[in-house]
Backbone as JSON Lines, residues from 0, in Angstrom:
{"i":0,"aa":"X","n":[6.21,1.47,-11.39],"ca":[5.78,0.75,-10.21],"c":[4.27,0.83,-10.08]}
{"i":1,"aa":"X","n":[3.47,0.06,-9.58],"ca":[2.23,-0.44,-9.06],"c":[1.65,-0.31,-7.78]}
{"i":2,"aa":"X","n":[1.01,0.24,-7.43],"ca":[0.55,0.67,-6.11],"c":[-0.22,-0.15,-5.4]}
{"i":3,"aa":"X","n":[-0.55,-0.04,-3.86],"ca":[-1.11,-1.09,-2.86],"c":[-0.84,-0.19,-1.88]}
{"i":4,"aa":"X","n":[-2.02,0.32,-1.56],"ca":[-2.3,1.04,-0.16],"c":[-2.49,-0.66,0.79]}
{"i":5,"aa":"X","n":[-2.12,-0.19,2.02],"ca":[-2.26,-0.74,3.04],"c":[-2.88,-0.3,4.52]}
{"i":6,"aa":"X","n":[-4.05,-0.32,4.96],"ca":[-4.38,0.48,6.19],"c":[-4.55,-0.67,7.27]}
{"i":7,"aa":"X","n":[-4.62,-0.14,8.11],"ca":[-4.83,-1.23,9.4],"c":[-5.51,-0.27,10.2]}
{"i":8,"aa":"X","n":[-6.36,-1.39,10.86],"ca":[-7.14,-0.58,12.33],"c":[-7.05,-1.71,13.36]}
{"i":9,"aa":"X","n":[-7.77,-1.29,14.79],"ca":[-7.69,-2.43,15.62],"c":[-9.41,-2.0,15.58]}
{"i":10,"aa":"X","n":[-9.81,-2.99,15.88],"ca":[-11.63,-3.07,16.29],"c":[-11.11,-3.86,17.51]}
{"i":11,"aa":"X","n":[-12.35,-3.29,18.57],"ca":[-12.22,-3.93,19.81],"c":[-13.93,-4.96,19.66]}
{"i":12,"aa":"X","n":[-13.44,-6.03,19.9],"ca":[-14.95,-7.03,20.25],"c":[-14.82,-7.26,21.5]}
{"i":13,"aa":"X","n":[-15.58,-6.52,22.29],"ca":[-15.48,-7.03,23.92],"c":[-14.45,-7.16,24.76]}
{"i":14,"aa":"X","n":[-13.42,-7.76,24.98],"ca":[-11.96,-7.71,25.66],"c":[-10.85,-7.84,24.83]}
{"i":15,"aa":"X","n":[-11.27,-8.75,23.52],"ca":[-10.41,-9.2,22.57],"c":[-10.01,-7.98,21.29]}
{"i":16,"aa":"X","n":[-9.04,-7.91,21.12],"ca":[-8.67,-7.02,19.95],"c":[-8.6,-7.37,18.2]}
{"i":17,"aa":"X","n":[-9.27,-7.05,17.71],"ca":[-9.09,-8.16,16.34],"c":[-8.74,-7.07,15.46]}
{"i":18,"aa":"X","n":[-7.59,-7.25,14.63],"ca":[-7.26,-6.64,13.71],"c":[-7.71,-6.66,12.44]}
{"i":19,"aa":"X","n":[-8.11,-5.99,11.44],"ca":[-8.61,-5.66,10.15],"c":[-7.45,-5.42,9.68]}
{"i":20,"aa":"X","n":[-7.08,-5.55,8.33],"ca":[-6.16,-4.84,7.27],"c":[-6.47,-5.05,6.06]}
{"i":21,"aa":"X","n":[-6.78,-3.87,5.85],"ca":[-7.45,-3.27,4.2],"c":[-6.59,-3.16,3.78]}
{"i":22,"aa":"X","n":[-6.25,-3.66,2.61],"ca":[-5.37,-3.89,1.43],"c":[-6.13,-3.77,0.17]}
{"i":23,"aa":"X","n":[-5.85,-2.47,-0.33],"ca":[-6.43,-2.0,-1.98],"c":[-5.38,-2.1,-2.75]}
{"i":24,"aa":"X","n":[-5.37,-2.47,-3.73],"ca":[-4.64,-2.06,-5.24],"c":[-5.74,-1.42,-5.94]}
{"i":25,"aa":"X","n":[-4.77,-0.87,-7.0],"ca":[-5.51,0.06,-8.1],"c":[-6.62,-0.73,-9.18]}
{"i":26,"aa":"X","n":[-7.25,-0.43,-9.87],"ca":[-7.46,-1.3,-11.12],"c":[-6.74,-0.91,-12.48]}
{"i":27,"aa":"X","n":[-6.53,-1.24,-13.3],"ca":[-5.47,-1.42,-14.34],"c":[-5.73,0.27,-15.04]}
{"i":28,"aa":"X","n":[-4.46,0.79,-15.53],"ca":[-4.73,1.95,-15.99],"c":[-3.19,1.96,-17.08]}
{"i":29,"aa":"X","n":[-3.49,2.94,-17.5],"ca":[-2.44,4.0,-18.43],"c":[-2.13,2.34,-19.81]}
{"i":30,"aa":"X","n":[-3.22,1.83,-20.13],"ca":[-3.25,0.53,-21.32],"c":[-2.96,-0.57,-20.86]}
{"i":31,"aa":"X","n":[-2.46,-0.81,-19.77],"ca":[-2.23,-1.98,-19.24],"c":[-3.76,-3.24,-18.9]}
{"i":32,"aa":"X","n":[-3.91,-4.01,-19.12],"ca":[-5.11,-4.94,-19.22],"c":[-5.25,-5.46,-17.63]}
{"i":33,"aa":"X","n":[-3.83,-5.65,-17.1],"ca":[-4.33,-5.79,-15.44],"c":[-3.28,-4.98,-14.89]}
{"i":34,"aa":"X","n":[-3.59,-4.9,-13.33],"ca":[-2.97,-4.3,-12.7],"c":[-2.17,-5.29,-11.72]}
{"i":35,"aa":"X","n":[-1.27,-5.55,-11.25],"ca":[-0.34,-6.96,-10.52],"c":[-0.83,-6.22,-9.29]}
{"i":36,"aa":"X","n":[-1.04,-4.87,-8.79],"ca":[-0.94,-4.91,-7.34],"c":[-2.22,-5.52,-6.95]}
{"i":37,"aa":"X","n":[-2.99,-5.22,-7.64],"ca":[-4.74,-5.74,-7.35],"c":[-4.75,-7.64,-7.32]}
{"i":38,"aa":"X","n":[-3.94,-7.84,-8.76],"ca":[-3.97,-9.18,-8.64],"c":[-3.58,-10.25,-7.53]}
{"i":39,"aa":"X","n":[-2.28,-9.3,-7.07],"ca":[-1.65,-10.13,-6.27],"c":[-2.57,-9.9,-4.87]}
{"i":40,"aa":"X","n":[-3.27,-8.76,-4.62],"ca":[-4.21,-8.57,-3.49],"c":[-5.1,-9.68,-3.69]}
{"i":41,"aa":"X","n":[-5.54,-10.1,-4.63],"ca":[-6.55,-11.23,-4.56],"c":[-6.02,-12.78,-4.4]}
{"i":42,"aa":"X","n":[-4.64,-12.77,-4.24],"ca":[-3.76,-14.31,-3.78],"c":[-3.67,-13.8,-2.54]}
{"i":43,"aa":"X","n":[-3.6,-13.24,-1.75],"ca":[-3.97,-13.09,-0.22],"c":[-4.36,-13.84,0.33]}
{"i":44,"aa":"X","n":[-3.91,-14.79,1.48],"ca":[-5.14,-15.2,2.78],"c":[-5.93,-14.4,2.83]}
{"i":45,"aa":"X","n":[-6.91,-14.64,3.87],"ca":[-8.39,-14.43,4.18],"c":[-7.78,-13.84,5.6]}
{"i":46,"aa":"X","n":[-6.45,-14.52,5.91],"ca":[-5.83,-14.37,7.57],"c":[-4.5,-14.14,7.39]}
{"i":47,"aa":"X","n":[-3.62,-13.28,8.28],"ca":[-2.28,-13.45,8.13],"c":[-1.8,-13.07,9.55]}
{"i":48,"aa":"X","n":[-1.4,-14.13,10.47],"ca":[-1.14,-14.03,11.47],"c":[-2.24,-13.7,12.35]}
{"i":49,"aa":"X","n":[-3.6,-14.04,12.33],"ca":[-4.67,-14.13,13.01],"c":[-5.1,-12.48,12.71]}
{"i":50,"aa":"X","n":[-4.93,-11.89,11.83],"ca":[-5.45,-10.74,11.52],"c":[-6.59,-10.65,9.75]}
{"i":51,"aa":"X","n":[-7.1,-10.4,10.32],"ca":[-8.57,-10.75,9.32],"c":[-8.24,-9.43,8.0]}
{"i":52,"aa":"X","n":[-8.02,-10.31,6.61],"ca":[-7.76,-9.27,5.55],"c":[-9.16,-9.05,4.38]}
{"i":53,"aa":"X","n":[-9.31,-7.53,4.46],"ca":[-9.73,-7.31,3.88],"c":[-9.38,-6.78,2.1]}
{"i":54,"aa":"X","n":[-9.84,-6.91,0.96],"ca":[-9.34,-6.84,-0.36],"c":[-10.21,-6.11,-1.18]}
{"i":55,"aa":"X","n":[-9.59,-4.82,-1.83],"ca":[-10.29,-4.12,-2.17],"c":[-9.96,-3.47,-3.36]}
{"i":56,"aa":"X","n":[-10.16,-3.41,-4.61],"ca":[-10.12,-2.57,-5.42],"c":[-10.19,-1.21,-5.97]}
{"i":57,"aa":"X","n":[-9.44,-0.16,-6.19],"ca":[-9.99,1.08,-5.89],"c":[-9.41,1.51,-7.38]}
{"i":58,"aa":"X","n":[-10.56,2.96,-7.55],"ca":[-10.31,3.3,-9.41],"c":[-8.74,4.25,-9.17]}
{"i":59,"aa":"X","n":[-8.76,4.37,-10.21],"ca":[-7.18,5.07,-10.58],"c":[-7.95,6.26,-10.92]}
{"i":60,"aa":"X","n":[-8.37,6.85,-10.47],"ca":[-8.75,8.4,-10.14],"c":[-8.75,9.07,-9.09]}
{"i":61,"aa":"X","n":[-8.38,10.47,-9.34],"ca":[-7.61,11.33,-8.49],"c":[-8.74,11.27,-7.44]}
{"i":62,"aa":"X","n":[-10.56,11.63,-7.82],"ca":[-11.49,12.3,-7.15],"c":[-11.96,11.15,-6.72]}
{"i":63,"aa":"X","n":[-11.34,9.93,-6.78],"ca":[-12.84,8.91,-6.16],"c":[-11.79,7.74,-5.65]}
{"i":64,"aa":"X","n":[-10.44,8.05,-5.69],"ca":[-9.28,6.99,-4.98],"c":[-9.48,6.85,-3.61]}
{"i":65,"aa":"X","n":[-9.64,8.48,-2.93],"ca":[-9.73,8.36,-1.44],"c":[-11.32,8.07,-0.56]}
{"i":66,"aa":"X","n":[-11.99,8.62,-1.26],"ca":[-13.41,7.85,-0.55],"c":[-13.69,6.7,-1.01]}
{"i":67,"aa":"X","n":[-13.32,5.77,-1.61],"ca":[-13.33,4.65,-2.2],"c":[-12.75,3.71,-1.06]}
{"i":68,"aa":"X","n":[-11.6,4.16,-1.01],"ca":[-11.13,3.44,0.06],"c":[-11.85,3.77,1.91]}
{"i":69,"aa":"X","n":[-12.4,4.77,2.25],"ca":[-13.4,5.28,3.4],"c":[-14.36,4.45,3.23]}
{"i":70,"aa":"X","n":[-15.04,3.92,2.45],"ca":[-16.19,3.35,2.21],"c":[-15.92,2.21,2.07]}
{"i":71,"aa":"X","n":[-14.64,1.16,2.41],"ca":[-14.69,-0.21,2.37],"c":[-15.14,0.02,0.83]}
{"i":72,"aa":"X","n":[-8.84,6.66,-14.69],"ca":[-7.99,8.25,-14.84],"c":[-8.7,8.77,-16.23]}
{"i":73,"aa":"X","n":[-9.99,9.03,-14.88],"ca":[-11.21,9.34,-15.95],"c":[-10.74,10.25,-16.59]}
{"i":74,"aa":"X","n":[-9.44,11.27,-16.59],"ca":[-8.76,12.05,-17.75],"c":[-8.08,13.27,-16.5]}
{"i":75,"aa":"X","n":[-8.3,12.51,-15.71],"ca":[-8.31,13.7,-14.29],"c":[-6.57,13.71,-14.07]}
{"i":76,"aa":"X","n":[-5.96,14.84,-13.95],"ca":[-4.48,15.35,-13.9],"c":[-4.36,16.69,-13.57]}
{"i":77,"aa":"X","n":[-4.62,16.84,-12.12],"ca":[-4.77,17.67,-11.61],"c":[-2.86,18.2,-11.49]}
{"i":78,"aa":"X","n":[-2.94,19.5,-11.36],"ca":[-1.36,19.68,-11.13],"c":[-1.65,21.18,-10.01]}
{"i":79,"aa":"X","n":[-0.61,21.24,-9.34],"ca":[-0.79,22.48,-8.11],"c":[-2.03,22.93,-7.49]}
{"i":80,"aa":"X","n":[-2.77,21.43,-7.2],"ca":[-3.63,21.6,-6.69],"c":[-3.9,21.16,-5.15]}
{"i":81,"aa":"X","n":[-4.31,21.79,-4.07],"ca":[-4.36,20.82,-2.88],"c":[-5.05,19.51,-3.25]}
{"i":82,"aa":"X","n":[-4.73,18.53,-2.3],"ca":[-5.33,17.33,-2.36],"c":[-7.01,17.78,-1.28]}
{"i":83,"aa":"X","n":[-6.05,18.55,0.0],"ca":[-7.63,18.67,0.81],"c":[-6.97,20.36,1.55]}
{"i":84,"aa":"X","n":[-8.0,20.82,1.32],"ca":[-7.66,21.95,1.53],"c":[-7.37,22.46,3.18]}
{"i":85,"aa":"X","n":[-7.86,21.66,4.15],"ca":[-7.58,21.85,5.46],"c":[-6.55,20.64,6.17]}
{"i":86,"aa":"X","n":[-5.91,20.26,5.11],"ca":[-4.84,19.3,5.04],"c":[-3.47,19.93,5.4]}
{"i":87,"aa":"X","n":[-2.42,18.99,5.71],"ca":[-0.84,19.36,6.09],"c":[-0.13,19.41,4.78]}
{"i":88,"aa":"X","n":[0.79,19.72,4.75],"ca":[1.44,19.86,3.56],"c":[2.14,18.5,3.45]}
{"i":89,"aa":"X","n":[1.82,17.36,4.39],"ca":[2.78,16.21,3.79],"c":[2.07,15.24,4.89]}
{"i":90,"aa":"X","n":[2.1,13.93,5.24],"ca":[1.91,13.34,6.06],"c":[3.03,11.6,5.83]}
{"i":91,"aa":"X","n":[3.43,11.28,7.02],"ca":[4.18,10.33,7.31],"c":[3.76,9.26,7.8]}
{"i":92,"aa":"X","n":[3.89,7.99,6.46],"ca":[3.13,6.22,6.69],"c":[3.71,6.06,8.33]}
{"i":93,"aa":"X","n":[2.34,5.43,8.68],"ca":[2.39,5.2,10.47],"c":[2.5,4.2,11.02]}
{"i":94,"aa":"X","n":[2.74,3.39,9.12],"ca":[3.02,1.44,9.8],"c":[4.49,1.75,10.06]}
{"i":95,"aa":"X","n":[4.95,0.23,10.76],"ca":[6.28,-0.23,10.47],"c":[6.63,-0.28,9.62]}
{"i":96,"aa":"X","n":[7.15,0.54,8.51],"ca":[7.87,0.23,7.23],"c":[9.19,-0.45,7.32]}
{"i":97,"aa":"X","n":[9.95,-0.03,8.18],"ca":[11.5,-0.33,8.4],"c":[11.39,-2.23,8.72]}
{"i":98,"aa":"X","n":[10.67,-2.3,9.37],"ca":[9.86,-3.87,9.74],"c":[9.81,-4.71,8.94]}
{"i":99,"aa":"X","n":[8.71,-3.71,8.25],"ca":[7.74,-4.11,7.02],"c":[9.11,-4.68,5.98]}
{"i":100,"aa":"X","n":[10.03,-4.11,5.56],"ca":[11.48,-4.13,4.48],"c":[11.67,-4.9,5.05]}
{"i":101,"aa":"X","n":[12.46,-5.26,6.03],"ca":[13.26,-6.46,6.6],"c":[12.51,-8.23,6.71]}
{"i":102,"aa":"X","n":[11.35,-7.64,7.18],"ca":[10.92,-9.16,6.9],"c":[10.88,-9.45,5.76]}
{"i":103,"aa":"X","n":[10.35,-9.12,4.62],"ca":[10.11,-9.31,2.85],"c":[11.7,-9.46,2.6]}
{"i":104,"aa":"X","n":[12.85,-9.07,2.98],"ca":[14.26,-8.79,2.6],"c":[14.34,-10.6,3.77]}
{"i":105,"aa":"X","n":[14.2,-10.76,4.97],"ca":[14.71,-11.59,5.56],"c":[13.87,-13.29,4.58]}
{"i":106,"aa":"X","n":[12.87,-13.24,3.92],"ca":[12.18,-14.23,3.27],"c":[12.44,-14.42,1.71]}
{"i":107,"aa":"X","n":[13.98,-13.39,1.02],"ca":[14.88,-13.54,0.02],"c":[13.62,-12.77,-0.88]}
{"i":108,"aa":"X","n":[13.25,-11.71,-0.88],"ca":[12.71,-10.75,-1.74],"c":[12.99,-9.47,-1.66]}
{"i":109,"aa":"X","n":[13.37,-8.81,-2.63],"ca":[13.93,-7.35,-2.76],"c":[12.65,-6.29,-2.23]}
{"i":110,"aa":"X","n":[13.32,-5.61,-1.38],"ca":[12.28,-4.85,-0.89],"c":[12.88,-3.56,-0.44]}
{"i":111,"aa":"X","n":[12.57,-2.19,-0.87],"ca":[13.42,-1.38,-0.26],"c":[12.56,0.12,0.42]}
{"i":112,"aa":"X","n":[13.02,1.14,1.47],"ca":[12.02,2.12,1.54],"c":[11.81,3.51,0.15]}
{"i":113,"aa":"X","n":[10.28,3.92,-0.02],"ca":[10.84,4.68,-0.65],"c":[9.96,5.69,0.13]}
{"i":114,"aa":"X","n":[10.75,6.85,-0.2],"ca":[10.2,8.33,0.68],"c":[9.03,9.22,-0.36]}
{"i":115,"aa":"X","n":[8.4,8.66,-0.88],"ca":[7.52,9.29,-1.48],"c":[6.34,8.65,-2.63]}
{"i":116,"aa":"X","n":[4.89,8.72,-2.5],"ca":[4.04,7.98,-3.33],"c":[4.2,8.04,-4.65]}
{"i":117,"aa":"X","n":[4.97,9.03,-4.88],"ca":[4.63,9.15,-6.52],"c":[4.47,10.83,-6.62]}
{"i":118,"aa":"X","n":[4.22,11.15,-7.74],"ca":[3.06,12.19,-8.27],"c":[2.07,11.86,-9.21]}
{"i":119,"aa":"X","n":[1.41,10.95,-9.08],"ca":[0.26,10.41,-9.46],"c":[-0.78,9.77,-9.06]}
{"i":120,"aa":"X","n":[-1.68,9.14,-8.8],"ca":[-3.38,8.78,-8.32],"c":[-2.28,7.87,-6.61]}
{"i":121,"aa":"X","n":[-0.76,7.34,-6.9],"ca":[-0.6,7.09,-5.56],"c":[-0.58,7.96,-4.63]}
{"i":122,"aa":"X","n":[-0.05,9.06,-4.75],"ca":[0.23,10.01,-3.7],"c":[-1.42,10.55,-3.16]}
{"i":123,"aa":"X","n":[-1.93,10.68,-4.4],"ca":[-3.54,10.68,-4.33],"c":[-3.85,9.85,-2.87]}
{"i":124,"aa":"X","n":[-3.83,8.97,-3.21],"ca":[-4.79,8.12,-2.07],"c":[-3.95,7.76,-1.18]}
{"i":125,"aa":"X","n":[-2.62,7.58,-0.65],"ca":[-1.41,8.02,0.03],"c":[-2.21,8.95,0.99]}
{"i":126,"aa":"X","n":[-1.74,10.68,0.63],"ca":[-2.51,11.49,1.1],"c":[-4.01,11.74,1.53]}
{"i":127,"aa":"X","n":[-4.7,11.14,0.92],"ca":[-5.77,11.06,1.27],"c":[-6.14,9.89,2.2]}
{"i":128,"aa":"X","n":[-5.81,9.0,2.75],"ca":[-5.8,8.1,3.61],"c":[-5.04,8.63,4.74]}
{"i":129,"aa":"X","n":[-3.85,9.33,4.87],"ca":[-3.19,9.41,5.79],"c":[-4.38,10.83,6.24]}
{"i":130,"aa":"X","n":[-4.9,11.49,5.61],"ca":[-5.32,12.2,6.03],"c":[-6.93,12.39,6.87]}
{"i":131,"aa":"X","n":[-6.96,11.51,6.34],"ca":[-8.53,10.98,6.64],"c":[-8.18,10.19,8.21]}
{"i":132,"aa":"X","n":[-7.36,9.39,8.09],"ca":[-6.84,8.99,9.6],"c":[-6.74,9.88,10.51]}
{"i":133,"aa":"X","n":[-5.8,11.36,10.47],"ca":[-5.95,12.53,10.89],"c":[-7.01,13.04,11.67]}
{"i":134,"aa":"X","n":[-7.59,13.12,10.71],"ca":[-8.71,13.84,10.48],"c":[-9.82,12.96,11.34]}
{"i":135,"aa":"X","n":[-10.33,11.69,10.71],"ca":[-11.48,11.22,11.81],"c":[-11.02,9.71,12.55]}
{"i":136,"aa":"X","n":[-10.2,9.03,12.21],"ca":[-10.07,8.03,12.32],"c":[-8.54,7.7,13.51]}
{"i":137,"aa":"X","n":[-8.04,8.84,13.96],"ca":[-6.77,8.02,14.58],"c":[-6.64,7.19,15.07]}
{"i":138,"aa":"X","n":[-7.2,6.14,15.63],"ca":[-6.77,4.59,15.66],"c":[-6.46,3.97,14.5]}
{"i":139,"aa":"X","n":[-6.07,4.51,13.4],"ca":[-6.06,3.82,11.99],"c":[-4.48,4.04,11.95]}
{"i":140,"aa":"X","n":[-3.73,2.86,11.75],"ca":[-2.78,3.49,10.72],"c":[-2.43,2.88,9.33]}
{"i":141,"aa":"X","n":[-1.51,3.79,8.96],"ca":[-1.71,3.49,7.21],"c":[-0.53,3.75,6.41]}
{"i":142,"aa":"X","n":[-0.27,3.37,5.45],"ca":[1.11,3.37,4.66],"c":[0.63,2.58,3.17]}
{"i":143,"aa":"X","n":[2.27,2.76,2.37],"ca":[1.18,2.44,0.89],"c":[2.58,1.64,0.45]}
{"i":144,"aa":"X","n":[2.81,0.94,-0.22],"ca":[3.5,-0.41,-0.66],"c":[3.6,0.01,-2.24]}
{"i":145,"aa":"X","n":[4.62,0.35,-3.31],"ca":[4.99,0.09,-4.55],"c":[5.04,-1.09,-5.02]}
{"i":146,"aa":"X","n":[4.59,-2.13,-5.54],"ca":[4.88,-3.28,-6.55],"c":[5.9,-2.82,-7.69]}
{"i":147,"aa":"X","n":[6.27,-4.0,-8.2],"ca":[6.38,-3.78,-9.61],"c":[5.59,-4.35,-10.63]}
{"i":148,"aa":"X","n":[5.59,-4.48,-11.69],"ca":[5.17,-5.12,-12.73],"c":[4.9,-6.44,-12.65]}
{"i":149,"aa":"X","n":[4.32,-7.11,-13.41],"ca":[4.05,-8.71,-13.01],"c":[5.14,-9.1,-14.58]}
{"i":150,"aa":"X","n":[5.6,-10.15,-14.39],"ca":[6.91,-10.57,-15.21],"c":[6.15,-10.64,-16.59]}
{"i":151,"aa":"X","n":[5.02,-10.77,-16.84],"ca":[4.37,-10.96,-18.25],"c":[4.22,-9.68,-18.46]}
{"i":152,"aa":"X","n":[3.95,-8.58,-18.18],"ca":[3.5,-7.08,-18.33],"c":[4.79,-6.68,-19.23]}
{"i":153,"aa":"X","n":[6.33,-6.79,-18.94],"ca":[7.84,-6.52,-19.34],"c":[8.08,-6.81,-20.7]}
{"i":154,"aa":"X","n":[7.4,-7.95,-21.34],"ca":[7.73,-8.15,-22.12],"c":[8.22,-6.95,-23.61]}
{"i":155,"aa":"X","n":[7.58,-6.15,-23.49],"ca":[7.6,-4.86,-24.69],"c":[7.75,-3.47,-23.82]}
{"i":156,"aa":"X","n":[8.46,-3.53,-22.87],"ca":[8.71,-2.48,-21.8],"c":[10.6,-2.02,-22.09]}
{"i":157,"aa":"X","n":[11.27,-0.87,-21.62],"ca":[12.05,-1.16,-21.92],"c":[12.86,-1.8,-20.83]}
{"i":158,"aa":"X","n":[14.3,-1.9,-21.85],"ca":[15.16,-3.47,-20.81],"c":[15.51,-3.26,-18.95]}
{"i":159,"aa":"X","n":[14.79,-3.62,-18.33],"ca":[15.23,-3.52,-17.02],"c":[14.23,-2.82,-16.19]}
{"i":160,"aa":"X","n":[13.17,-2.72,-16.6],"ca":[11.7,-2.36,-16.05],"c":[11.98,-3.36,-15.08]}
{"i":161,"aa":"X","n":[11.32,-2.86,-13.63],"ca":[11.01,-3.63,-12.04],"c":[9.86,-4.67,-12.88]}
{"i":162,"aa":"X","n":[10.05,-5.91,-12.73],"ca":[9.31,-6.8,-12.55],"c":[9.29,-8.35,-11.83]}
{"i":163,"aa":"X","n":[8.28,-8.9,-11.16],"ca":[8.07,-9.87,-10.32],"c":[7.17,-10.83,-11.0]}
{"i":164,"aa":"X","n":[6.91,-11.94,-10.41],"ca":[5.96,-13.35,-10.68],"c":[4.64,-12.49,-9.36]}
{"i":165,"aa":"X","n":[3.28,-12.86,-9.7],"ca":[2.48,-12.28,-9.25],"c":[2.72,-13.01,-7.89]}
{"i":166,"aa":"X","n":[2.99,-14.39,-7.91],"ca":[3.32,-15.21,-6.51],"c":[4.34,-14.65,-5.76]}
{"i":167,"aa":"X","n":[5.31,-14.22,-6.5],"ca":[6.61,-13.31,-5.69],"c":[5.99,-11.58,-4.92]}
{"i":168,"aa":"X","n":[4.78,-11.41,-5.72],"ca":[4.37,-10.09,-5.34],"c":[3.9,-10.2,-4.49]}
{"i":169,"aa":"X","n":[2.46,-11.17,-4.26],"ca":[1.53,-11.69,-3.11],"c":[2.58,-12.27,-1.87]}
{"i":170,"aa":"X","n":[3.76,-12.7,-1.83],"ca":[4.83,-13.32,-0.81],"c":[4.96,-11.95,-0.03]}
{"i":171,"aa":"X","n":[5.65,-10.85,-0.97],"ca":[6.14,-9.7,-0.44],"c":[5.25,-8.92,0.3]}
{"i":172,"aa":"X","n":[3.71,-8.79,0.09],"ca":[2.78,-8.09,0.79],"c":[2.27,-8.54,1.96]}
{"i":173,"aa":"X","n":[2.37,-10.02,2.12],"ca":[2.04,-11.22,2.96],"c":[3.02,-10.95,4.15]}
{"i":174,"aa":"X","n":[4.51,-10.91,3.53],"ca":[5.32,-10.83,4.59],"c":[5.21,-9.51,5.13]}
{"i":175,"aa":"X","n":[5.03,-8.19,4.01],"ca":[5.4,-7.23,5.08],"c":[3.67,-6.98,6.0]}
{"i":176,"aa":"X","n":[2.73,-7.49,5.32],"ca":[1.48,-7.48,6.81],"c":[1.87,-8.56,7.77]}
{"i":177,"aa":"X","n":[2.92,-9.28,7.58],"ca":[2.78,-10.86,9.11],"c":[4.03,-9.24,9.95]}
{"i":178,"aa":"X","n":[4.72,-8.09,9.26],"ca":[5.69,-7.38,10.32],"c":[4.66,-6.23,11.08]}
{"i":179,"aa":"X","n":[3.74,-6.17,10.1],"ca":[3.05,-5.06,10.4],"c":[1.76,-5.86,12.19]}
{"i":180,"aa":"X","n":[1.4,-6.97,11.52],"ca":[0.37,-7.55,12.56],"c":[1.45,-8.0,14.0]}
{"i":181,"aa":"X","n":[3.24,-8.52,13.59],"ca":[4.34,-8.61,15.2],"c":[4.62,-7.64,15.24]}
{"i":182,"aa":"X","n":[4.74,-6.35,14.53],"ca":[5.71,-5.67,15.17],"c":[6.27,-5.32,16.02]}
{"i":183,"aa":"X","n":[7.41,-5.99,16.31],"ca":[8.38,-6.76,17.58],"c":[9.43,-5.77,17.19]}
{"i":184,"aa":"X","n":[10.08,-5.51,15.88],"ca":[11.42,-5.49,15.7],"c":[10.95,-3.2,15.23]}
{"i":185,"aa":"X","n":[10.21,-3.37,14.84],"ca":[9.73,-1.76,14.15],"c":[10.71,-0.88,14.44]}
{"i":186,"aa":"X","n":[10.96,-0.88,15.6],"ca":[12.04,0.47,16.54],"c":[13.35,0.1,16.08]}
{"i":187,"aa":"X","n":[13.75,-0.8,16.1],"ca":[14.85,-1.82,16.16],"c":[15.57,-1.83,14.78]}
{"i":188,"aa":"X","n":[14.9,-1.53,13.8],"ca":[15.94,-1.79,12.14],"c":[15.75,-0.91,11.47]}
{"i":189,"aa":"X","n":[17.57,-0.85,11.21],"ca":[18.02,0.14,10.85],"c":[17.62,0.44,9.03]}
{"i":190,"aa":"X","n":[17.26,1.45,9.22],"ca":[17.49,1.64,7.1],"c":[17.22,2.87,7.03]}
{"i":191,"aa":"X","n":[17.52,3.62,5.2],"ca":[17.65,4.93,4.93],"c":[18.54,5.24,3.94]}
{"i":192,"aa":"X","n":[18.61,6.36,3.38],"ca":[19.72,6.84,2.35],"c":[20.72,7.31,3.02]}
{"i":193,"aa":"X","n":[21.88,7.25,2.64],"ca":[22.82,8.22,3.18],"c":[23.67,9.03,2.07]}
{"i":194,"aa":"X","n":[22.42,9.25,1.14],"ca":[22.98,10.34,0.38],"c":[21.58,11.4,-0.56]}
């Protein structure tokens, strides 16, 4: 899978509230020539539901994923290491995810929750975003989106690798920021493992 942090803030202009949403993908790593989450970040509106998107690229390194993204795999594989040392031992995406699934699922695209970034440069900047919110930013919230593959990437993968049309990817991110900018239904839908 393919990564796509997602953050949102509200900026206040005078009485009116205008929403920002920063949307990073990675840039291409581990031999791959592109990366689909980045690509499909760049088929984005400019707007999605009167919320102003921002598009951003961020490296696939452990040490420069999370200020990369603060600031608007160079061989780095760190293992049992804190991410931030005056950090929680875990932190929990603060969008609507449950939302976020159902609309992408209600517009005939597979979309499901998953309970964890990874152990690799996602959880990286996962953690480090949620933490940085924490930490200086709480009007921010933030959560991070898996892609899959873009349908040309599969070809020499083995049989049954996750893959999408980059247009099917850009639909799915589109829809789950139009749940994230109503969230009307957030409280309201149901999902989870039950095993």
């Amino acid at each position: 899978m393919i990564p796509i942090t997602v953050s949102v803030y509200l900026k206040k202009n005078g009485e009116n509230k205008i929403m920002k949403i920063l949307v990073t993908g990675f840039d291409p790593f581990g031999g791959e020539k592109v990366n689909p989450a980045y690509e499909a970040v760049k088929l984005l509106p400019d707007t999605i539901h009167g919320a102003e998107i921002v598009k951003l690229e961020i490296p696939t390194v452990f040490s420069k994923c999370g200020p990369s993204v603060e600031e608007d795999n160079q061989g780095e594989q760190p293992v049992d290491e804190l991410l931030q040392s005056d950090g929680e031992n875990a932190y929990f995406a603060s969008l609507p995810v449950k939302a976020m699934m159902q609309n992408v699922r209600e517009h005939g695209l597979p979309c499901s929750i998953s309970y964890t970034a990874g152990t690799y440069v996602c959880n990286a900047v996962m953690y480090n975003v949620l933490y940085m919110c924490a930490k200086r930013y709480p009007n921010i919230r933030a959560g991070f989106i898996h892609v899959p593959y873009a349908s040309g990437q599969v070809i020499d993968k083995a049989a049954g690798t996750p893959s999408m049309t980059l247009e099917a990817i850009e639909k799915s991110i589109e829809y789950a920021i139009e749940a994230i900018v109503d969230e009307k239904v957030a409280d309201r839908v149901s999902a989870g493992e039950t095993h």
